[in-house]
N, C-alpha and C positions, 0 to 999 in steps of 0.2 A: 578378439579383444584382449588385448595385455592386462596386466595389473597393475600396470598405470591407469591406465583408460578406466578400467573397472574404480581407480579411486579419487581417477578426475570426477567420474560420474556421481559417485560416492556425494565427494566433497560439494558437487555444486545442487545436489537433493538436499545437504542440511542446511548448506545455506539458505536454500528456499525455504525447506519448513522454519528454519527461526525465524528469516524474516516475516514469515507470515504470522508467526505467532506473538513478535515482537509490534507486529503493526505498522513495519515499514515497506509494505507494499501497498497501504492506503491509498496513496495519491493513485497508484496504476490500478486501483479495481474501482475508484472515485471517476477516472478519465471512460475507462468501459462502460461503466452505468452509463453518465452522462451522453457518449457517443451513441447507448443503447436507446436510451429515452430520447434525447433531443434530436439525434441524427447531426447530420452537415448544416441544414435550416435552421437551427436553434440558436437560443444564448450560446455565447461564446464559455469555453469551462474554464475557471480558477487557473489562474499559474501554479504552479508546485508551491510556492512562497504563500500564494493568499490561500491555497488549500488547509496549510500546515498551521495556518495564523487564523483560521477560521476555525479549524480544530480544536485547537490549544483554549481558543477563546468559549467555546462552545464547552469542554471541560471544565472550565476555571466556574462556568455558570451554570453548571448543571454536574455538582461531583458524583462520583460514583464509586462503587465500592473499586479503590485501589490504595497501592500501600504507600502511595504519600501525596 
């Protein structure tokens, strides 16, 4: 492995941890649950869009400790 490769690798773990930390991999562990619990048989899951708007809305009516 070069050290390129060693800072590709690098570079593409932090972007994972901040997304995660940042809360932009919601919709993809929202769709796993869903696939988990419902299966193929089930409701159909949220778009990415009514995911984000069911979220935001779900915040707006229930705050929580954040900084704005």
């Amino acid at each position: 492995m070069t050290m390129l490769d060693v800072a590709r690798k690098g570079a593409r773990d932090l972007a994972w941890f901040v997304k995660g930390v940042m809360g932009e991999d919601a919709y993809e562990k929202y769709r796993e649950h869903h696939e988990s619990v419902h299966g193929e048989d089930g409701p159909p899951a949220m778009t990415k869009k009514e995911f984000w708007r069911d979220h935001t809305d779900r915040q707006e009516n229930n705050p929580e400790g954040r900084c704005c």
